[in-house]
Phi, psi and omega in degrees: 000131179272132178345296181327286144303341152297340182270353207266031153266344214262109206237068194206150199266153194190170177228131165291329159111019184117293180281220204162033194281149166269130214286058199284001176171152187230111193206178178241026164250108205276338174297321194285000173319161183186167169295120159115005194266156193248111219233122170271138182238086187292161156245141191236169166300319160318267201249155199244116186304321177295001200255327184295321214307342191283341204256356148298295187325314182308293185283021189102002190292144124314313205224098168256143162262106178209151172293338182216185192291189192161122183269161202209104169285341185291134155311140178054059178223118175280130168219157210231123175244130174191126172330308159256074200301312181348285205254334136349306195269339188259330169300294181321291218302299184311352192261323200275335251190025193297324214290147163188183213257142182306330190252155204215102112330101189242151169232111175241166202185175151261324192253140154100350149354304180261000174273312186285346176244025134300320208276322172271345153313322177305288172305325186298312166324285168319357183217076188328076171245106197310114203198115161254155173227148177228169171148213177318322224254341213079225188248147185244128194237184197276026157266001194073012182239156203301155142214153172314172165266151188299328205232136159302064180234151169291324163260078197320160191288177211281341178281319181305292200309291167346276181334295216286322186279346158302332150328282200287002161281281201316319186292353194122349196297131210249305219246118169226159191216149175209154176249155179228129150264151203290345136295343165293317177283311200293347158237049187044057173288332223270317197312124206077015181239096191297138163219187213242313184233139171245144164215155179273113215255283170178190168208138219207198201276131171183161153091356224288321178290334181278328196275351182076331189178142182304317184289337137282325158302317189261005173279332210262316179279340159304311192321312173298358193233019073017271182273309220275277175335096156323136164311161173074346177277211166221134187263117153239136195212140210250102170272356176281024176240131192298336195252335153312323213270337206261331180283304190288345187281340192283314168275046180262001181240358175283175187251067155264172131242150242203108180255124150265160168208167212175160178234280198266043185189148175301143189206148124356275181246135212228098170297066194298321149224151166227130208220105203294200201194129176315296183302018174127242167198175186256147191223142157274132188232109159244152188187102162063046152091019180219160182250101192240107181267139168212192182226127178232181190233062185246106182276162173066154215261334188282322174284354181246013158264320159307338188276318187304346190277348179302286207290338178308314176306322190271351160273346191268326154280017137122005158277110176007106186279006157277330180286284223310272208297358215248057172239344176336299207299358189263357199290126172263131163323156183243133177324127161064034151222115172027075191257144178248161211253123185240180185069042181271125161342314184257343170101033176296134186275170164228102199212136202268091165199160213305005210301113189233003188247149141002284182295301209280321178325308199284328174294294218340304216284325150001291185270346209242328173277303204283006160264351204249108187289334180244216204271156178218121175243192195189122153257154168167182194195179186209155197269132190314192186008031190239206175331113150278346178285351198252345176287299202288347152309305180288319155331304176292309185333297205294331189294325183249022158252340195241167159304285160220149205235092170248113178264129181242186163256155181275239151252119169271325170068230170283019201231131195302112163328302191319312189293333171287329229241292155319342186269347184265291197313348188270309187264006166230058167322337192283332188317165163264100178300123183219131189261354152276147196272329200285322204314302218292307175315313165290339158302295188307341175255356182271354207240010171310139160216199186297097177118335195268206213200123178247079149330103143235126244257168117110309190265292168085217178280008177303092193278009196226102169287115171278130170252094174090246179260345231236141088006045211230125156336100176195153190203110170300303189296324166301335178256000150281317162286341136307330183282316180276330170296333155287318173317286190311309204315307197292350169252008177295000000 
């Protein structure tokens, strides 16, 4: 593709310099520069892109995107200044990267983001339709099987993100479900990429250090349904959240259309009863005048609203709404969300999930005291260089649900642990500070009996602890399961 035609959407003034190259990559990585590449330049919290250009130029860049003037001695190099480089660049990404799947799904939130698109991959799968999902988990491609993402992100930077559905278009893929985070819309990742359906989960305290206040965090999760939502598409949004309730009075004059879904409050599709179950719970659907009772093999009234918000999606995309809901009941747990951990000696339960907010902690612990016949403990910790406000929060969470309290490390990243770990303990002073997550998991299943119930918290399907600098291999359910084998070995 030649610079021209990748710019001639770009509404901005520029020079070509004369030339006209044809265009072999487009990144914000100047190592990844080559002859013929188009070098985006951020200024970041780290690192400042602009510090890159020569040394893009150098590796072969044509075209630099940069936020502020920047003098480029080299010949015959276009350069585009502009204020909003961002969302420039997520355009350039959309232009170079055009192919993705016909049907476009975004789901944003603070909680459930990967359960509701997981779930509607399931449904979408059941019913043999070519469905990728991308997002926490990496990309779920239509074989159903997981692979990483180039980047730890939920929403990948805007080259990644382009690059990878287009991949998966090129693989077959018809059907896509993404999670959009609320940093990815707040850094314009998004920008130029129309989707058919957007939906809401809800939204609670997290994220505070990057958004300043909820009401720029939930300004930063309307953009998809803004910017993104197609006309004609569709918002589907779970009012039983105050800020769910403040999204939909917000979109009521586009020219959408606008689903609601809700448990306690009237809604469009309405989760009317819900009854947990050993196996997961029987669940009521009432929807466009009909009445669907079922059974899924799900915990908790929060997942099983995420699954009803699956199937809403998957009708909203062009599937029957008998088949949508009536695939609930075939729905498998999603890795690391209220996964249970099985073979504690005594029959003690064990569930593994990512819960890392306020809110999601406080469902968990919720569903997990009302199933619990004995003692219910929690192991968790909270991650270093994010929210500090949300820890002595979660602490009272854990104090007024649980039994015993083992506060650990999360990913401490660059943040003293010991100190994160005090900032939990000043509001359950009673916990047990343990600063290895392995230590703390195995103390918490060895002291388990009959009837009680362990939650570990924060980490989820994350196979990886950050330390420091350092990266290291850890996967809470692989260190549960190890803890019960030692266990079992010592009752043998």
């Amino acid at each position: 593709m030649h610079l021209s035609s990748l710019l001639s959407h770009i509404h901005l003034d520029f020079d070509l310099q004369g030339n006209d190259p044809d265009i072999t990559v487009v990144t914000s990585d100047s190592r990844a520069c080559k002859e013929g590449a188009v070098f985006a330049a951020f200024s970041g919290s780290h690192l400042d892109g602009h510090d890159f250009i020569a040394q893009a130029i150098a590796n072969g860049a044509v075209c630099i995107l940069a936020e502020r003037e920047v003098k480029i001695d080299t010949a015959g190099i276009t350069l585009i200044v502009t204020s909003n480089a961002r969302a420039i660049f997520a355009q350039i990404c959309g232009q170079f990267w055009p192919a993705r799947p016909d049907m476009i799904v975004g789901v944003t939130g603070t909680n459930g983001k990967t359960s509701t698109c997981q779930y509607l991959h399931q449904i979408w799968r059941k019913s043999a339709w070519a469905a990728t999902s991308m997002g926490t988990l990496g990309i779920t491609g239509i074989d159903g099987h997981i692979s990483p993402s180039k980047e730890e992100l939920t929403t990948q930077s805007a080259e990644h993100f382009f690059a990878a559905i287009a991949k998966q278009k090129a693989k077959g893929s018809s059907h896509l479900a993404f999670e959009a985070s609320s940093h990815g819309l707040a850094q314009n990742r998004l920008t130029g990429l129309g989707v058919n359906v957007a939906v809401f989960t809800n939204l609670s305290h997290d994220h505070l250090d990057f958004h300043g206040d909820m009401e720029s965090y939930f300004a930063a999760k309307v953009k998809l349904f803004d910017d993104n939502l197609l006309e004609g598409g569709t918002a589907i949004i779970n009012i039983d959240d105050s800020y769910g309730r403040k999204l939909a009075e917000h979109l009521s004059n586009r020219p959408i259309v606008l689903w609601t879904v809700a448990k306690d409050q009237p809604a469009d599709f309405r989760m009317s009863q819900f009854s947990l179950q050993p196996f997961g719970a029987d669940i009521t659907i009432d929807a466009r005048g009909e009445r669907y009772n079922l059974a899924i093999a799900l915990s908790g009234q929060p997942q099983a609203i995420n699954a009803v918000m699956a199937a809403v999606a998957a009708h909203a995309s062009g599937l029957p709404l008998q088949d949508s809901i009536g695939a609930l009941p075939s729905l498998k747990a999603v890795h690391g969300r209220m996964e249970a951990i099985h073979g504690h000696p005594k029959g003690a339960r064990i569930v593994v999930d990512y819960a890392h907010t306020p809110d999601a902690l406080r469902q968990a612990l919720d569903v997990l005291r009302q199933e619990t016949s004995g003692k219910l403990s929690l192991v968790f910790g909270c991650g270093g260089d994010r929210d500090s406000e949300k820890r002595p929060e979660m602490g009272r969470i854990a104090a007024e649900f649980c039994d015993h309290i083992y506060v650990t490390d999360d990913n401490p990243r660059s943040e003293d642990p010991a100190l994160i770990r005090e900032a939990i303990c000043s509001a359950c002073p009673n916990a047990e500070n343990i600063d290895s997550r392995d230590d703390a998991i195995k103390q918490a299943i060895f002291a388990l009996d009959t009837g009680d119930t362990l939650l570990i918290a924060g980490k989820g399907h994350e196979m990886t602890q950050t330390i420091g600098t350092e990266t290291l291999p850890f996967d809470d359910r692989a260190q549960a399961r190890a803890a019960i084998s030692e266990l079992v070995g010592q009752e043998a």
